[in-house]
C-alpha positions as CSV (number, residue, x, y, z in Angstrom):
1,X,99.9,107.0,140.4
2,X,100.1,110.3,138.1
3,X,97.5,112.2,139.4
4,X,96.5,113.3,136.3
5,X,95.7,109.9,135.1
6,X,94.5,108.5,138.4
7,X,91.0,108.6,137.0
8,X,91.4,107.5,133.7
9,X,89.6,104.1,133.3
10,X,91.1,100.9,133.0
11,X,92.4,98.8,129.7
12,X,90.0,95.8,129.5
13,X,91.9,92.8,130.8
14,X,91.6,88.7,130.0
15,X,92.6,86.5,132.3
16,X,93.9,82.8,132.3
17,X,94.9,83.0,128.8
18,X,97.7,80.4,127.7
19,X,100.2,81.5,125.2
20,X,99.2,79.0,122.6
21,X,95.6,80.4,122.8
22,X,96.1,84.0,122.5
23,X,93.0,84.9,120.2
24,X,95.0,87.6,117.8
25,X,92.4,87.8,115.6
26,X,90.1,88.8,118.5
27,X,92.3,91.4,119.7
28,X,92.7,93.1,116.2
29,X,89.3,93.0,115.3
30,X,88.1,95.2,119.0
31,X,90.8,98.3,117.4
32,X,91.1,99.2,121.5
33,X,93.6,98.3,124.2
34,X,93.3,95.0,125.8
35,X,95.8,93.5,128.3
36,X,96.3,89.9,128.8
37,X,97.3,89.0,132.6
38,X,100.1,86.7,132.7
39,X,100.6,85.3,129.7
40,X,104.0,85.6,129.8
41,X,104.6,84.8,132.9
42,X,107.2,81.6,132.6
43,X,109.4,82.7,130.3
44,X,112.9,82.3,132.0
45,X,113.7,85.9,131.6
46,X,110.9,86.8,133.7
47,X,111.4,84.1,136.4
48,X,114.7,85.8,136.7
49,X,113.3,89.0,137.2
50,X,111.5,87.8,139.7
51,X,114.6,86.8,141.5
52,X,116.4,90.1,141.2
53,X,117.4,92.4,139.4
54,X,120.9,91.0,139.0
55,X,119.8,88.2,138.2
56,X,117.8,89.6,134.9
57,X,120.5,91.4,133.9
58,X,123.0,88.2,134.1
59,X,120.4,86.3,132.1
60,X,120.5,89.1,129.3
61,X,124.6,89.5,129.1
62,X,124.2,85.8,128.0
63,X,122.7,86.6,125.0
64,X,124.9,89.8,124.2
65,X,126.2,89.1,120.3
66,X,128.8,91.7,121.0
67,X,127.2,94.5,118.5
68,X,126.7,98.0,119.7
69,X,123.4,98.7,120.5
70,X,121.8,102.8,121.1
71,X,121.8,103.9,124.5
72,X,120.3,107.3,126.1
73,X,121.9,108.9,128.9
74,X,119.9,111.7,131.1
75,X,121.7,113.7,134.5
76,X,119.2,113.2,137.3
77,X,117.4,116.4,136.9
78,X,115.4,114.9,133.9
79,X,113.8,112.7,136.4
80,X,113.6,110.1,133.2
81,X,111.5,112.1,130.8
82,X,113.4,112.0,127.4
83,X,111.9,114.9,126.0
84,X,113.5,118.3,124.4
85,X,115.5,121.1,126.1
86,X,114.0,124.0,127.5
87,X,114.1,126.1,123.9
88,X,113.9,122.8,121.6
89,X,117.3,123.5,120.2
90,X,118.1,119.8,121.2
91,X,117.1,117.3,123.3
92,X,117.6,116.9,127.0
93,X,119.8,113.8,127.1
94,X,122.3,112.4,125.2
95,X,122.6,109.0,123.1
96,X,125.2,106.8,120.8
97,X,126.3,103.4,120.5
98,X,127.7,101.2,123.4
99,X,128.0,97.6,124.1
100,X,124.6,96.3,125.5
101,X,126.8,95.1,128.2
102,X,128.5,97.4,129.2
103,X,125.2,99.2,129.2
104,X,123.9,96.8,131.4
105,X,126.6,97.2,133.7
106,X,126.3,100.6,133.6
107,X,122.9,100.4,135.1
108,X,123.6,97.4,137.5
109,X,126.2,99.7,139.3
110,X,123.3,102.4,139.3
111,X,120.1,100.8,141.5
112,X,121.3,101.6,144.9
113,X,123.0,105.1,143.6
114,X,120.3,108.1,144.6
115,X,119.7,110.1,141.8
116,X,121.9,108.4,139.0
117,X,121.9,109.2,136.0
118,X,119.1,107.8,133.7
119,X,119.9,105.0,131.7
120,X,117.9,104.0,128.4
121,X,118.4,101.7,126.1
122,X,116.0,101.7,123.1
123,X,114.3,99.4,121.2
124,X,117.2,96.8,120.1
125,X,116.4,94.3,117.4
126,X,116.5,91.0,119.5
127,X,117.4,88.7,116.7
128,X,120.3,90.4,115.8
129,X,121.4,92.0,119.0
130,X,120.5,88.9,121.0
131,X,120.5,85.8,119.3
132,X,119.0,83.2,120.7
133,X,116.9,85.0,123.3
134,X,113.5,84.3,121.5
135,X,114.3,80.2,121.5
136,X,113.7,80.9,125.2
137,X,111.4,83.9,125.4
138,X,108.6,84.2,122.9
139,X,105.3,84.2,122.0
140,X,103.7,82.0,119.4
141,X,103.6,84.1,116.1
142,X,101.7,81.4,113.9
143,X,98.5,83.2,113.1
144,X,98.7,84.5,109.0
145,X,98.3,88.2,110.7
146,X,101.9,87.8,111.2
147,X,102.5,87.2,107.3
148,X,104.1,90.3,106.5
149,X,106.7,89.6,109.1
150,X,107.0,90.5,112.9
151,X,109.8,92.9,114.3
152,X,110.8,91.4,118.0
153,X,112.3,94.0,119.9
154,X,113.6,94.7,123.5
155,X,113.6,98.0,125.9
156,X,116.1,98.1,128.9
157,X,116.5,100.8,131.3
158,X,115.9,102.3,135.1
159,X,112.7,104.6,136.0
160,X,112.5,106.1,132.7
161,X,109.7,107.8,131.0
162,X,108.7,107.8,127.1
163,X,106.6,110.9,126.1
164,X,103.5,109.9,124.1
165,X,103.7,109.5,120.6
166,X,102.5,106.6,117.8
167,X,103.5,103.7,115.9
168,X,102.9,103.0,112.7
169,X,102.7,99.2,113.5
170,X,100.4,97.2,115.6
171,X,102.2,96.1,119.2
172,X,101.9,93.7,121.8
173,X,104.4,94.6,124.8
174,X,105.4,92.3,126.8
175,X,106.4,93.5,130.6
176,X,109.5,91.3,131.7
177,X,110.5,93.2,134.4
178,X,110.0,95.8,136.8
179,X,106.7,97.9,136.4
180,X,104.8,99.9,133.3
181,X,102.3,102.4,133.0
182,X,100.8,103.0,129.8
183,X,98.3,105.9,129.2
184,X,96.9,105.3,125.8
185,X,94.8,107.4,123.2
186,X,92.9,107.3,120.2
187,X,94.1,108.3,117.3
188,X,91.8,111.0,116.9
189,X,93.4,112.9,120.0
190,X,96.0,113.6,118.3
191,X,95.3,117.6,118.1
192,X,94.5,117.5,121.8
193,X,98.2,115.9,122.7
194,X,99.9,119.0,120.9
195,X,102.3,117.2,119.3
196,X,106.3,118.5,118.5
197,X,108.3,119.3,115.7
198,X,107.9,116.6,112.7
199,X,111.9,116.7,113.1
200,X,114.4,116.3,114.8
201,X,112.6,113.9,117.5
202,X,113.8,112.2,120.6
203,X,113.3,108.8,119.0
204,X,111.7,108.8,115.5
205,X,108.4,109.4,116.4
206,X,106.4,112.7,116.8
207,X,106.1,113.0,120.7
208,X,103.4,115.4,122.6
209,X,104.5,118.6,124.2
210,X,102.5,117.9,127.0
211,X,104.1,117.5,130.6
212,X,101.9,114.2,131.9
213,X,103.5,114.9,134.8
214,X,102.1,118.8,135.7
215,X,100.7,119.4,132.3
216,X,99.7,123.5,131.7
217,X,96.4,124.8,131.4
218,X,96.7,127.3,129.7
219,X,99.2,126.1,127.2
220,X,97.8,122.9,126.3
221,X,94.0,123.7,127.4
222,X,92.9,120.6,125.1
223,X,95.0,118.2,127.3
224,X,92.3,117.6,129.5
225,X,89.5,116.3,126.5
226,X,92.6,114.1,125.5
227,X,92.5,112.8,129.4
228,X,88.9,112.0,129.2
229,X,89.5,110.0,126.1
230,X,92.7,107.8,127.6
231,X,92.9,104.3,128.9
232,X,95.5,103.3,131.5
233,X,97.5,99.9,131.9
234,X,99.1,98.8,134.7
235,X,101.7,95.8,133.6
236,X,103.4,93.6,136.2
237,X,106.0,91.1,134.9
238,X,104.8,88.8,132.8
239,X,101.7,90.9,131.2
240,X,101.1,91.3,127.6
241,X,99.2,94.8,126.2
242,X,98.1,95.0,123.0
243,X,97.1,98.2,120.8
244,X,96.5,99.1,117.9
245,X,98.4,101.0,115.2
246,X,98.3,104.7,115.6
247,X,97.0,104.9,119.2
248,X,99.0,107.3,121.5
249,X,101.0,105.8,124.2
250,X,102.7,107.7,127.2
251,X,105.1,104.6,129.1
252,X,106.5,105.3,132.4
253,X,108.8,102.1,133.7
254,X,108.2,102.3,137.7
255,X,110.6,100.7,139.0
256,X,114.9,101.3,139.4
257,X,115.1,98.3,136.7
258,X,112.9,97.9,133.7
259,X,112.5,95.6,130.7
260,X,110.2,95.5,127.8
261,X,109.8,92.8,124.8
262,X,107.5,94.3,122.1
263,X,106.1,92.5,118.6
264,X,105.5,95.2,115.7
265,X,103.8,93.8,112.7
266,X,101.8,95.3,109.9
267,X,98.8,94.1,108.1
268,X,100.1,95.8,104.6
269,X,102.2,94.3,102.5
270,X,105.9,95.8,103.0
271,X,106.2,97.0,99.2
272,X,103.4,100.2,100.4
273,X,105.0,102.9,101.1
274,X,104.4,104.4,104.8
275,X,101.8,107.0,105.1
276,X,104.1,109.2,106.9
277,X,105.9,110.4,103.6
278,X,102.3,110.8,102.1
279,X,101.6,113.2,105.0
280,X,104.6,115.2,104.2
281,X,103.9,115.7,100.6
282,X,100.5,116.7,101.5
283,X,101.7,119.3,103.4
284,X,104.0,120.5,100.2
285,X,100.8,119.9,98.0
286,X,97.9,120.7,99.8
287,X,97.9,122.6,103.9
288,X,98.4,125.9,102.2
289,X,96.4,126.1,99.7
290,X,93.0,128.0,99.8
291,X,89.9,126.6,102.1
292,X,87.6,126.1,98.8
293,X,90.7,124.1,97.5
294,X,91.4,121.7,100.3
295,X,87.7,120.8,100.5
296,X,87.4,120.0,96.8
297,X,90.7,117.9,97.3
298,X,89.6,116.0,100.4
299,X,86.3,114.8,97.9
300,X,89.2,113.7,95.4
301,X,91.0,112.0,98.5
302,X,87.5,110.5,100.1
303,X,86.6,108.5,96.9
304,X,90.5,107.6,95.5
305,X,92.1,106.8,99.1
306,X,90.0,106.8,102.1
307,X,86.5,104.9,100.2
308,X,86.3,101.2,99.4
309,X,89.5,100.2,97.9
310,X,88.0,98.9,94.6
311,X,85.7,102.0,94.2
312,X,87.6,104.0,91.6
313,X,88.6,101.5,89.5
314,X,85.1,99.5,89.6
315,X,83.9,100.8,86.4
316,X,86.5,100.1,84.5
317,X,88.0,97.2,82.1
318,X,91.2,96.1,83.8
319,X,93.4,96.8,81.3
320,X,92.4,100.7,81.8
321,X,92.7,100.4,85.8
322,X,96.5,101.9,85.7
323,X,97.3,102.5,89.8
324,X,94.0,102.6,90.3
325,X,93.9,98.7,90.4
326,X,94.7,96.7,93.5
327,X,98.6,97.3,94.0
328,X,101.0,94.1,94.0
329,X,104.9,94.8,94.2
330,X,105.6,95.4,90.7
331,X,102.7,98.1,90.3
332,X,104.3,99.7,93.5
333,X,107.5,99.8,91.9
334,X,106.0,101.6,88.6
335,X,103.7,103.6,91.0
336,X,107.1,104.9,93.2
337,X,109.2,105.6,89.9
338,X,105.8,107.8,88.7
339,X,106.3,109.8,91.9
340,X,110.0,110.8,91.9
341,X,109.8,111.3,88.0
342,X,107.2,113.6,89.3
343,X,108.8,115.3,92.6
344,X,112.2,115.9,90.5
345,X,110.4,117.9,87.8
């Protein structure tokens, strides 16, 4: 193991859980890491995994519709960290559209090459990039959580490393072959990760500058408060992690050949916008204006967007509520049109 996590304690683990049984509600209501042992352990993807390689990789070209899917491409020296070059005028790989394959193929001619190229292929929408993979391989997505829709999506590749960064979207990952190892944080780590530029990134989300792997004193001196706030999971084929929303995740696959099926859902309605482009506008608004300012603003924010949602508007009839009522589709259209009528002044 990293021997900069080595000492990092342990994701809580369930054992012995059937997939019809998985207690969602449970697992969103903790807010922390949990990983459930086995769950997934006879879907026939994973039972030909455990065959070999090949074998996994024949199972997926079955389900190839034929679309190009993204795939990442590193020269050995990257060791499998997709991550900037040296002077963050670009990135230290390259990626574009390929069959998935042709990809696959690509990597199947790769496991017994020493130092090959690193071979990546992203998260890939599986109903639309492999149709008819879920009828075989899936979890159970009943539970009204899932309401506002699940995104079901796969990750292919050899020993390949994702830098830590967030989702905006809850996730269960399901390991379906090979080996992962996911060093998670809280949210409020975030300063401590020293995150990169908000643009361009590596793969849409904001990734930490840190090198896991011999991270720098003296540059990132608050790495080590973010390490004695981690979690570490160790997935074998068939394992299921869940986190929530928001928490960092650094994911090293371990092995020459590595897969990944991963469930993002939302609990908000689709019609809100993301916070992201809130975040960004704030920045515009609010970051540089003076100290006195930003304090009196963050009161404004406290009671209109972080207090009880119904706080604002409690003391008033509803036909004088405006936006500050609950919002439904139609008042987030009105709401979004307010907004650009604004921003295009």
């Amino acid at each position: 193991m990293n021997a900069v996590v080595q000492d990092a304690p342990r994701v809580r683990e369930l054992h012995g859980i059937a997939p019809d049984a998985i207690p969602y509600a449970e697992l969103l209501a903790a807010q922390a890491p949990v990983i459930l042992r086995g769950v997934a352990r006879d879907w026939p993807l994973i039972v030909a995994a455990r065959e070999s390689d090949e074998a996994a990789i024949a199972y997926l070209e079955r389900f190839d519709a034929g679309q190009p899917v993204v795939g990442f491409t590193g020269p050995p020296e990257i060791e499998g960290r997709f991550h900037y070059n040296a002077d963050l005028t670009g990135f230290n790989f390259k990626g574009g559209r390929a069959g998935l394959t042709d990809l696959l193929e690509r990597i199947r001619a790769s496991l017994d090459v020493p130092a090959a190229d690193s071979v990546y292929i992203g998260s890939t929408d599986l109903d639309r990039y492999l149709p008819g993979f879920r009828a075989e391989n899936d979890l159970p997505l009943a539970d009204p959580m899932f309401a506002h829709g699940v995104l079901a999506s796969i990750w292919i590749g050899t020993r390949t490393t994702a830098q830590a960064h967030h989702d905006m979207s809850h996730n269960m990952a399901v390991c379906a072959a090979g080996r992962r190892r996911f060093t998670l944080f809280p949210p409020d780590q975030v300063a401590n990760l020293y995150p990169g530029p908000l643009e361009p990134t590596p793969g849409g989300q904001v990734i930490s500058m840190v090198d896991f792997a011999a991270p720098d004193p003296v540059q990132h001196p608050r790495f080590r408060d973010a390490l004695a706030a981690a979690q570490v999971a160790e997935l074998e084929p068939g394992d299921l992690l869940f986190y929530p929303a928001l928490w960092w995740h650094h994911v090293e696959a371990l092995e020459r050949f590595n897969i990944l099926v991963n469930y993002w859902w939302n609990e908000a309605p689709a019609f809100l916008d993301t916070p992201q482009t809130t975040l960004l506008h704030a920045m515009l608004s609010l970051r540089d204006r003076p100290d006195a300012e930003k304090a009196a603003w963050k009161a404004m924010f406290d009671y209109y967007v972080f207090g009880p949602a119904g706080q604002a508007a409690a003391h008033l009839p509803d036909h004088a509520q405006g936006p500050l009522a609950p919002i439904d589709a139609l008042s987030a259209r009105r709401l979004r049109a307010q907004i650009i009528n604004k921003l295009n002044r």
